[in-house]
C-alpha positions in Angstrom: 97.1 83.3 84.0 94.9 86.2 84.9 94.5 88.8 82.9 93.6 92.2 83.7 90.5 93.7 81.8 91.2 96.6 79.5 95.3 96.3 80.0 97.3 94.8 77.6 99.5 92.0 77.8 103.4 92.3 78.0 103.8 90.7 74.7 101.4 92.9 73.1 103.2 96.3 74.5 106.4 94.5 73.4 104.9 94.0 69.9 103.5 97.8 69.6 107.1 98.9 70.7 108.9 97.3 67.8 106.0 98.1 65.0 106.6 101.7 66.2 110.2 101.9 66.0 110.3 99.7 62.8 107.8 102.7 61.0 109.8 105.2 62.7 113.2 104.1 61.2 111.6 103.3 57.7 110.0 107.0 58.0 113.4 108.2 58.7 115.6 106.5 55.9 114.0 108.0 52.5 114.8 111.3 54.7 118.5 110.6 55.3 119.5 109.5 52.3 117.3 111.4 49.5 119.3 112.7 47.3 122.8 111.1 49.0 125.2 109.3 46.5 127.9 106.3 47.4 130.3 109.7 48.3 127.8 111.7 50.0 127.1 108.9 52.4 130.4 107.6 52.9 133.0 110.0 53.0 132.7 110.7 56.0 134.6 114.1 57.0 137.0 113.2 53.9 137.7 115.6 51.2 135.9 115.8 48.3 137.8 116.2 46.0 140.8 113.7 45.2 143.4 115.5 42.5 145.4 112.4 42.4 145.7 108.4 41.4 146.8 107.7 45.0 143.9 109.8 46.4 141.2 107.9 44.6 142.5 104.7 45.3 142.7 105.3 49.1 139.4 106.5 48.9 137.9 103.6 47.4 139.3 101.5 50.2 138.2 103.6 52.6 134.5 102.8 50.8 135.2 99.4 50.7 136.2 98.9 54.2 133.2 100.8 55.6 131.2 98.9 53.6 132.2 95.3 54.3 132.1 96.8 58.0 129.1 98.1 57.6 127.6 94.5 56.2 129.1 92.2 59.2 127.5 95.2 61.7 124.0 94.4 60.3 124.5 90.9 60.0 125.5 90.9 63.6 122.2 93.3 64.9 120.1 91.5 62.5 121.4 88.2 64.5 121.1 89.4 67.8 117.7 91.2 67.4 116.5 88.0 65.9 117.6 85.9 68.6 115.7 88.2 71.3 112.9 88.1 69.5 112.8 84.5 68.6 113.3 83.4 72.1 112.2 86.0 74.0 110.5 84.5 77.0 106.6 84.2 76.8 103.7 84.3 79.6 102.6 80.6 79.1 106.5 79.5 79.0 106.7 77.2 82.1 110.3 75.5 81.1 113.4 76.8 80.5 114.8 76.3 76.6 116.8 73.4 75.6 120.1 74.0 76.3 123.1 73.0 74.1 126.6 73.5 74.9 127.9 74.0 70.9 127.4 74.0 67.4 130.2 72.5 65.5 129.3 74.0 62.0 128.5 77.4 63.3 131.7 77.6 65.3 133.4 76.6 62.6 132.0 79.6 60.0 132.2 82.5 62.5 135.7 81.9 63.1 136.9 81.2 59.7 134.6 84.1 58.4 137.3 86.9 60.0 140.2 85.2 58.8 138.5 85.3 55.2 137.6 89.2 55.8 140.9 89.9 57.0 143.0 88.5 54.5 140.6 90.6 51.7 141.2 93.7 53.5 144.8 93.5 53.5 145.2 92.3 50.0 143.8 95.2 48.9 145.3 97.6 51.6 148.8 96.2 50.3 148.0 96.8 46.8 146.7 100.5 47.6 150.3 100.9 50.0 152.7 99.7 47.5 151.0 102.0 44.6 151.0 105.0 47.3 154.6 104.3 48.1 156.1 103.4 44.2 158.5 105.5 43.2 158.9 106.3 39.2 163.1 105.7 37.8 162.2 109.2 36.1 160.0 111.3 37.4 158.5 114.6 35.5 159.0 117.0 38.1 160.4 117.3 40.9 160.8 120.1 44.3 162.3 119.9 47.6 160.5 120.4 50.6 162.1 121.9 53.7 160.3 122.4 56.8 161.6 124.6 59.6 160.2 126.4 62.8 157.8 127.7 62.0 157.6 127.5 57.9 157.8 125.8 54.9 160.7 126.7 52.4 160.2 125.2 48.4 163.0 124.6 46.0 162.3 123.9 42.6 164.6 121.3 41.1 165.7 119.5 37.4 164.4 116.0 36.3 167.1 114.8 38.9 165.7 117.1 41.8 168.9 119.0 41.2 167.9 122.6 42.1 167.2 124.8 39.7 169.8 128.2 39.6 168.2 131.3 39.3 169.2 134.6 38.1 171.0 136.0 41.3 173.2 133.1 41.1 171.3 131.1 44.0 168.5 128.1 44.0 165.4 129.1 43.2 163.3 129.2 46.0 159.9 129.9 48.0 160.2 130.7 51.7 157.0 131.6 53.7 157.5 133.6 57.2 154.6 135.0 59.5 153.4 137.3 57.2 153.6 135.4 53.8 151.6 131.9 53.1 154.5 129.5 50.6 152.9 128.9 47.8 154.3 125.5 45.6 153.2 124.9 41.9 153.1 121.6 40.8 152.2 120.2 37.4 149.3 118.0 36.4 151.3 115.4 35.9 152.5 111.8 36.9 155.2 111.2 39.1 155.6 114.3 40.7 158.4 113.9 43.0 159.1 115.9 46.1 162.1 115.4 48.7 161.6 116.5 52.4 163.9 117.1 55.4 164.0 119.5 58.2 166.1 121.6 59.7 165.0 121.6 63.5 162.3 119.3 64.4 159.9 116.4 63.1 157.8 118.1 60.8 155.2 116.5 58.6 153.7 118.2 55.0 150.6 117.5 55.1 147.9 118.7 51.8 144.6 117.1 53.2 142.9 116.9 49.7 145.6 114.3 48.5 144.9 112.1 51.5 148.3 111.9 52.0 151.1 113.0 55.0 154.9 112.8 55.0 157.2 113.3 57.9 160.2 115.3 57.9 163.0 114.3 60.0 165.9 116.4 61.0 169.3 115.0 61.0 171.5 113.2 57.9 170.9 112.5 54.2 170.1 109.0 55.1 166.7 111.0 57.0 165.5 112.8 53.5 162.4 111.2 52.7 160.8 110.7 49.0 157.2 110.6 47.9 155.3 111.0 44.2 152.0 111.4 43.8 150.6 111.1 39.9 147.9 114.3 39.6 144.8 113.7 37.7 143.4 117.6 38.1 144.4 121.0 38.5 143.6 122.9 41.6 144.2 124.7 44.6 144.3 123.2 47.7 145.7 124.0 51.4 149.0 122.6 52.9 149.7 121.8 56.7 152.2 120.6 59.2 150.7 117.3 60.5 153.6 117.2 63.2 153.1 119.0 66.9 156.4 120.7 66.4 156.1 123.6 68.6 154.8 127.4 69.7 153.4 128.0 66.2 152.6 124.6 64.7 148.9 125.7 64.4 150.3 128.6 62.1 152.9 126.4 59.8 150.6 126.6 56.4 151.6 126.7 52.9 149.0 126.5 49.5 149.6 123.7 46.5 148.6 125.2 43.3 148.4 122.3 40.1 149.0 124.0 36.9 148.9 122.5 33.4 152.7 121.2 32.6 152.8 124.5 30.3 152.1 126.9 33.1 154.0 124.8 34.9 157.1 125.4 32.6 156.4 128.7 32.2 156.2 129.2 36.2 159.0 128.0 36.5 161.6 129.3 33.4 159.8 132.5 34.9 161.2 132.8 38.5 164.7 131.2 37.1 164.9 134.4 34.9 164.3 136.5 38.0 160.6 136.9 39.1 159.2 136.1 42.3 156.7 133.9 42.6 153.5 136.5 42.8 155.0 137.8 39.6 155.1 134.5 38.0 151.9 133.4 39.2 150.1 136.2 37.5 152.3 135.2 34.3 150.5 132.4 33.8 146.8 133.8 35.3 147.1 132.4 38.9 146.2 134.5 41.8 149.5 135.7 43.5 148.8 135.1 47.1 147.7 132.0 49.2 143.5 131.7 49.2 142.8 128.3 50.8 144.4 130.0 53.9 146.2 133.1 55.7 149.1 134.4 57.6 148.2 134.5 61.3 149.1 136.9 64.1 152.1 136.0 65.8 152.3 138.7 67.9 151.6 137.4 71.6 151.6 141.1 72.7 148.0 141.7 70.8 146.2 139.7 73.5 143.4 138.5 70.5 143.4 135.1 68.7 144.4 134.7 65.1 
C-alpha cells in the first residue's frame, strides 16, 4: 500500500488518540478524587448525616449497589474497548475475521452472572426492608402525626401512643399554620414510634436526613399507618410533605429536633403542665423556633415569591 511521505498512518493517529486520552484521564483522576472518602464519592446528592439505624443501613446499600454497578459498568467498557481495539481492522487486513456463530461457555456465564447479581441485591434489599419496616411490641416513645392542608399537627402520646392530657384538659399538641414552622421532639432513642393519618388528602411526612418517607392516607382507622425508626444521634433536621397535595404543598414544612431521653422527658412533662412548646424548648436549652426552615408568604396578593 502507498504511503504518503510525511503523513501518518491511520493506525498511528488511532494509536496517538488513545495515548492522549488515556494520560488525559490518568491526569484527571488524582484531581477528582484527592481528598474524597467512600462517602464523599458515593453519596451522591444524599444526606450526610444519618441520625438513625435504618438510615445507615439504607445507606450502605445504596454504596453497595453503586458499587457492584459500578464494577459490571467497567467490566463491560473494559470488554468492549478491548474488543475494538483487539480487532479493529488493520491496513494490510485483506480477509474478513473468522466468523463464529456462539460460544457455549460464555453464553452460559453472562447469563447466569445477572441472575447471581440479582439474587445478592435482593437478599440484602430484603434484609435492609424488613429492618426498616420492624415494628418493636414496646416502643419508648411514641407521637401522632396528622397532616392536613396545608400543615402538620403533632400529638404527643404514652408508651401506648395514648395521647398525653395537658393542663387545659385537652391533648397535648403542636399545630403549625402559615406563620409558625411545627416543631416535634423526639428522643435519642430506639423504637421511636409515630402514627400518621390525614384529614383531607394523601400527604406524606417526609425528614430527608432519615432517608425515610411515609404516606398519610385520609379515610378510616384501618388507613393509620405505623413506622419506628431507632435514633443513634441528636440533631436538628428539616421535615417535608413528599405528597403533591395541593395550592401550598411547597410550603407544608415542619422541624425534627432529637433530644437526649432526659430533655426529652423534661420537654415533654413541661408542655403537659402547661407550656407551649417555644417555652419548653428553651427549658431544656433548645432554640424555640424552626432553623432548618421558615414560614413562607401565602399571601397571593404580594405579587413576590416566598
Amino acid at each position: 500500500m502507498r504511503q504518503v511521505v510525511g503523513k501518518p498512518s491511520r493506525e498511528r493517529r488511532g494509536r496517538a488518540r488513545r495515548a492522549i486520552g488515556l494520560t488525559g484521564i490518568a491526569a484527571l483522576l488524582p484531581i477528582v478524587l484527592a481528598g474524597c472518602s467512600l462517602d464523599d464519592a458515593f453519596y451522591l446528592g444524599w444526606p450526610r448525616t444519618r441520625p438513625t439505624t435504618q438510615s445507615e443501613q439504607m445507606f450502605d446499600l445504596w454504596i453497595g449497589s453503586t458499587v457492584a454497578a459500578l464494577a459490571v459498568g467497567l467490566i463491560v467498557w473494559g470488554l468492549t474497548f478491548w474488543c475494538i481495539a483487539a480487532y479493529k481492522k488493520k491496513d494490510s487486513d485483506t480477509e474478513l475475521p473468522r466468523q463464529t456463530k456462539y460460544n457455549l461457555p460464555a453464553e452460559l456465564t453472562f447469563t447466569a452472572l445477572p441472575f447471581v447479581l440479582i439474587g445478592i441485591l435482593f437478599y440484602y434489599t430484603v434484609i435492609v426492608q424488613d429492618n426498616v419496616t420492624e415494628m418493636s411490641d414496646e416502643p419508648q416513645s411514641c407521637t401522632n402525626v396528622t397532616a392536613f392542608k396545608w400543615n402538620w399537627q403533632f400529638t404527643y402520646s404514652d408508651d401506648e401512643c395514648e395521647p398525653l392530657v395537658g393542663a387545659n384538659g385537652q391533648p397535648v399538641t403542636e399545630t403549625g399554620d402559615s406563620g409558625y414552622i411545627p416543631i416535634i421532639v423526639v428522643p435519642n432513642e430506639e423504637d421511636v414510634r409515630f402514627v400518621g393519618t390525614a384529614e383531607d388528602v394523601i400527604h406524606s411526612f417526609w425528614v430527608p436526613d432519615l432517608l425515610f418517607k411515609r404516606d398519610l392516607i385520609p379515610g378510616s382507622d384501618a388507613q393509620t399507618t405505623r413506622w419506628e425508626v431507632d435514633f443513634n444521634s441528636e440533631g436538628t433536621f428539616v421535615g417535608r410533605c413528599a405528597e403533591l397535595c395541593g395550592a401550598y404543598h411547597a410550603f407544608m414544612n415542619f422541624e425534627m429536633r432529637v433530644v437526649s431521653p432526659e430533655d426529652y422527658e423534661t420537654f415533654v412533662n413541661a408542655r403537659v403542665e402547661g407550656m407551649t412548646t417555644p417555652e419548653a424548648l428553651e427549658l431544656i436549652g433548645q432554640e424555640p423556633y424552626a432553623t432548618t426552615t421558615h414560614p413562607f408568604d401565602t399571601d397571593q396578593a404580594t405579587g413576590e415569591a416566598s
